[in-house]
N, C-alpha and C positions, 0 to 999 in steps of 0.2 A: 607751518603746515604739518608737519614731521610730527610735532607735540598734540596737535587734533586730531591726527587719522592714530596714533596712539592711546590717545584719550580714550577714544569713543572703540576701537578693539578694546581696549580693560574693560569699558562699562559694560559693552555685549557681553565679554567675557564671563565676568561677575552675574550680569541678569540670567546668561545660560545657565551657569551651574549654579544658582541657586534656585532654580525650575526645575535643572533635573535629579533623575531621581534612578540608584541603581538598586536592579533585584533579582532577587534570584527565585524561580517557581519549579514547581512540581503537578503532577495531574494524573488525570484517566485521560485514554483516548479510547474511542472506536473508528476501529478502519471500515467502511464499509465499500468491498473491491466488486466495480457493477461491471460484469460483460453485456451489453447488449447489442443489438442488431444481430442476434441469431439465425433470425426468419430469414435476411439476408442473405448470411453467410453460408446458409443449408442451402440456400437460392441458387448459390453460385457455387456451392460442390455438388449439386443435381443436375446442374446447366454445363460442367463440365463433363459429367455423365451422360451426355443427352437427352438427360429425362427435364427439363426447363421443363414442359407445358402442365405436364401430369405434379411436379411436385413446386407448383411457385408458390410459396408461402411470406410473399414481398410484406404481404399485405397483415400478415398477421404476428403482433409484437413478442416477442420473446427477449426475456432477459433474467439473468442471473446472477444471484449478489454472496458474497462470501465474506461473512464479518467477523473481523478481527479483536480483541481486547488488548489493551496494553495499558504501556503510560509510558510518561516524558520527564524530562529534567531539563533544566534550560537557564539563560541568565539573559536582562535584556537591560535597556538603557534610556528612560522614558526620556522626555525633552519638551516642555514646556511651549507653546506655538501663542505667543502674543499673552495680554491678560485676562484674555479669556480662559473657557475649561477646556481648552481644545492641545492636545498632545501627542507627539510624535513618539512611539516606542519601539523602535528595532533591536530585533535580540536574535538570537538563536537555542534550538533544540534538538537534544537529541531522541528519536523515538523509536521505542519498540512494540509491539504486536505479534501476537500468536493466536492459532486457533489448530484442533485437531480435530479431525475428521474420524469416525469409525464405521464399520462396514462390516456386517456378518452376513455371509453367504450360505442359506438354511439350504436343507437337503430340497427343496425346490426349484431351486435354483439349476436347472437340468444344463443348460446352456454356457453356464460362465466355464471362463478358460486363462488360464496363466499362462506368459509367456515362456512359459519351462516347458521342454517336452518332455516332459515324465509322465506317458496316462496315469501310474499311478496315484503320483502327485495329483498330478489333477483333477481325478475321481476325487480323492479325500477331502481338497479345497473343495471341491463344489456340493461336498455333504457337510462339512464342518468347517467353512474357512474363517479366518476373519483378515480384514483387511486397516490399516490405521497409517495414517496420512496428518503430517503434521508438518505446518506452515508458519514460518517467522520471519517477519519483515521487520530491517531496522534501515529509519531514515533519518539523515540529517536536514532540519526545516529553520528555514530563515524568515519569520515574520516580519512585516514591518507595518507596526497598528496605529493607525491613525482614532483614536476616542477624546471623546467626550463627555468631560467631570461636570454634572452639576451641582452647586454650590446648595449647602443643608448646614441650619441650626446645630446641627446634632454631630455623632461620631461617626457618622456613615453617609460615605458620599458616594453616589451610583455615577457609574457611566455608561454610555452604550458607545459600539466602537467595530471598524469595515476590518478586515482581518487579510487584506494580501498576503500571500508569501509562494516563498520559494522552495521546496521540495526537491532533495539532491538523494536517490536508491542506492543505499551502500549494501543491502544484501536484502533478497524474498528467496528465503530459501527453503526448498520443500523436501521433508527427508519421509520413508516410510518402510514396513514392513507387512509381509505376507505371512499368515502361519496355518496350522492347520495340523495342532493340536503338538507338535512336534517344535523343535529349536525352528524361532522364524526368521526368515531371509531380513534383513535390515542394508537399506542403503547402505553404500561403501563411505557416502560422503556427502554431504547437503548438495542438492540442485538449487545452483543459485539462477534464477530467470532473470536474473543480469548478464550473466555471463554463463552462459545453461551446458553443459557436459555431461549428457547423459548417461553414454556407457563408462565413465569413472564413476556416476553414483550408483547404475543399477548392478545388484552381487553379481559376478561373475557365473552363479551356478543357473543364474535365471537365463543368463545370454549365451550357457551352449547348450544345447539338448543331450541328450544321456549316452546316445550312438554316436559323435563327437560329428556332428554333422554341422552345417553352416550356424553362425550363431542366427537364435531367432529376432532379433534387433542386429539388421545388417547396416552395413556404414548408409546406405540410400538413406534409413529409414531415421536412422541416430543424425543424420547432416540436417535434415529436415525437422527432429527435433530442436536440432539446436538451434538452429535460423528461425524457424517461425516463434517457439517458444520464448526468445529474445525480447524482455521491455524495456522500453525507454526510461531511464534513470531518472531524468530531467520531468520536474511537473511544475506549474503554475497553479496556484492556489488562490481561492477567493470568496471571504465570506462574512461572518461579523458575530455579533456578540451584545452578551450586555454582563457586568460585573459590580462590584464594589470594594471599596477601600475600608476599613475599620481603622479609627485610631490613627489614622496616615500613615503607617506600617503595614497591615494585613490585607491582602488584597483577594479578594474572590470572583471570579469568571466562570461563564459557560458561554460556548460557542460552536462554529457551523462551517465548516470553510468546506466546497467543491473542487474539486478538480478538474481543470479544464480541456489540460489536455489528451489525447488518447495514446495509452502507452503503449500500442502495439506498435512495430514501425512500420513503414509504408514498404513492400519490396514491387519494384514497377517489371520485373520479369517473374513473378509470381505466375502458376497457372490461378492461383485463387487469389483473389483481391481479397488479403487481410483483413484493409480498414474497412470492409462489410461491418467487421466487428469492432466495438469500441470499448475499450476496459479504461475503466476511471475511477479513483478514489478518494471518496469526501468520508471526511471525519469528523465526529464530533468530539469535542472537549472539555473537561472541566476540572480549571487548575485552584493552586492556591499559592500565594507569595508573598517573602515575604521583602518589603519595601524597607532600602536604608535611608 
């Protein structure tokens, strides 16, 4: 009995790894980071203001998208599923993303105001300021792609293929700078909305005013940064694809995967219910690999 249940582990053995197949890929991503339920969220800080009747905007959709560019690097471990074209590939990547924001405040601009109290300052920014914001997200993603090869005459075999995975935030970190024609203020140190610490990145000359008076980002208003501005690291991913093989070595994809879950977190003594809003991130992809 000993020499059967042997047997037949080597022959699995053998049918496994001669199906599988390991590789190593590279790509583009685009992050595209969606907040919506706006209407909501204004709903519910108008309706903590008292004004619900005059401002409910339940009904009217508001949402805004902040897209990312990167790319990825990764290795994964295809696996053969019976003698069909049907294959199991879990792998892992890791990715980055960047985008930078700019913002010039023209002598129109009568209104805008810095958190420094320097009127001077502040006159000059709001005739000549500019403002630039720049945001990098790097994640660790664990796919595990379930596709399907079909069989072709030729050196090129297509498949189309569901794209689950697992999505783990190791940093979104937002650094920026104010100027206004002079040496400009630049964070002390990336705000990471992982773990958000505002007055360690914002410069110290913006958080006390010039007659040495309370700083203007008091602890109330930096705590409440930091807890609300707080995402969820953790996302579920889910989407698909369609790629091919050349030569049974070079592999080419483009794909789609969603994000399902909402990375804001829930705080249930909140005066404002967060998950009014929902921020989520689906990307698209398109790698290339190469297969040993």
């Amino acid at each position: 009995m000993k020499k059967v249940i042997v047997s037949i582990a080597l022959i699995a053995a053998a049918a496994t790894s001669a199906s599988a197949q390991f590789s190593i890929t590279a790509g583009y991503i685009n992050n595209g980071n969606t907040v919506s339920g706006l209407n909501k969220g204004v709903s519910e800080i108008m309706k903590m203001k008292g004004s619900e009747s005059r401002y409910d905007i339940n009904n009217i959709p508001l949402t805004a998208t902040l897209s990312q560019n990167g790319g990825y690097i990764g290795v994964s471990y295809g696996i053969g599923l019976g003698d069909g074209g049907f294959k199991f590939t879990p792998g892992i990547q890791f990715q980055m993303a960047n985008v930078t924001a700019k913002v010039a405040i023209t002598k129109n601009a009568q209104n805008f105001q810095t958190v420094k109290s320097n009127a001077a300052y502040t006159n000059e920014v709001a005739k000549n300021g500019k403002i630039k914001a720049s945001i990098n997200s790097y994640d660790v993603v664990v796919p595990l792609k379930f596709s399907y090869e079909f069989e072709t005459a030729g050196a090129v075999k297509p498949y189309i293929f569901v794209d689950p995975s697992i999505r783990c935030g190791v940093a979104f970190n937002v650094t920026g700078e104010v100027s206004s024609g002079e040496e400009p203020y630049k964070t002390r140190k990336a705000f990471n909305l992982y773990n958000p610490d505002i007055k360690s990145a914002v410069p110290e000359v913006l958080l006390v005013s010039k007659d040495g008076e309370d700083p203007e980002l008091d602890d109330d208003t930096a705590n409440m940064i930091d807890r609300y501005a707080k995402l969820n690291r953790f996302d579920v991913m889910l989407g698909g694809g369609f790629g091919m093989i050349i030569s049974d070595h070079i592999g080419i994809e483009f794909g789609y995967n969603f994000g399902l879950l909402n990375k804001l977190p829930r705080h249930d003594d909140a005066e404002i219910d967060i998950t009014k809003f929902k921020f989520r991130t689906n990307t698209f992809f398109a790698g290339i690999s190469y297969i040993f």
